[in-house]
N, C-alpha and C positions, 0 to 999 in steps of 0.2 A: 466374484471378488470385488471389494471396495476398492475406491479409488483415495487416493491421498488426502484429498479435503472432508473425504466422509470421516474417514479415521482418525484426523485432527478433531474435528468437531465432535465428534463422540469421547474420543479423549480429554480434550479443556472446553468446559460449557462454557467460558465467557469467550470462547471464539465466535468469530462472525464469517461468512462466506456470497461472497458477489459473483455471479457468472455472467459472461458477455456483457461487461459494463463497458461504454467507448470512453476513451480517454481522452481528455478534451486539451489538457496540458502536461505537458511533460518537462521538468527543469532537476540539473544534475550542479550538485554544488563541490566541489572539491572541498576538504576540511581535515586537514593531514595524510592521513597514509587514507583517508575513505574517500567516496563517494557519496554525497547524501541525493537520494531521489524525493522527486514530492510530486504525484500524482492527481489532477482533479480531474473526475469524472462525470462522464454526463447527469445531469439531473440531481447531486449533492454538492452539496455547499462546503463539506469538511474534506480537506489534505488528505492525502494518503500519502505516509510518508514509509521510507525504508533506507538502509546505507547497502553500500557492497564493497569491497575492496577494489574493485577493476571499474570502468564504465561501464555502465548498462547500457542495453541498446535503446534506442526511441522506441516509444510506446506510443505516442501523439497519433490520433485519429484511429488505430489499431482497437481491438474489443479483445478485454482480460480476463482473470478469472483471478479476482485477489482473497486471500486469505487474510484476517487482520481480526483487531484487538481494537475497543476503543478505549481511549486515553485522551489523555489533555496535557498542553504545553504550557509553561510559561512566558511571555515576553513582554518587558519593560512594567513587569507586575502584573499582568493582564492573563486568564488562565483560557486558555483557546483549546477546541476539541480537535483535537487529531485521532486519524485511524494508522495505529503501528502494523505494517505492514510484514509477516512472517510466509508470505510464498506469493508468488506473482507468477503467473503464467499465459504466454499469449493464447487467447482460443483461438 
């Protein structure tokens, strides 16, 4: 039996998949009825970002297993690469 991340990945090929990545920061922003999280991980330089409706728990110093999309942001004109974040799970 496959597990979830193989199924996604076989299902949308511009999916990307990280196991046991450590989490080097963890910051949770309020922005109406959400949550926005931003995740940086050991040894990459780009965001990992995601929302939830409730708080998430800390991830900081923990090893994940994220499912994500890469994308790019805008801010103050400036086009910055983020990873959009569609599963997060602690290993």
């Amino acid at each position: 039996m496959k597990s979830d991340p193989e199924k996604l990945l076989k299902k949308h090929e511009k999916l990307n998949h990280l196991e046991m990545s450590k989490v080097v920061s963890h910051v949770q922003r309020e922005s109406g009825e959400w949550f926005h999280n931003t995740l940086m991980v050991e040894g990459c330089d780009v965001p990992f970002k995601f929302k939830r409706k409730r708080r998430y728990k800390t991830t900081k110093g923990q090893r994940v297993n994220l499912t994500y999309y890469l994308s790019s942001e805008e801010v103050a004109g400036v086009e910055f690469e983020v990873m959009k974040v569609v599963r997060v799970k602690i290993s």
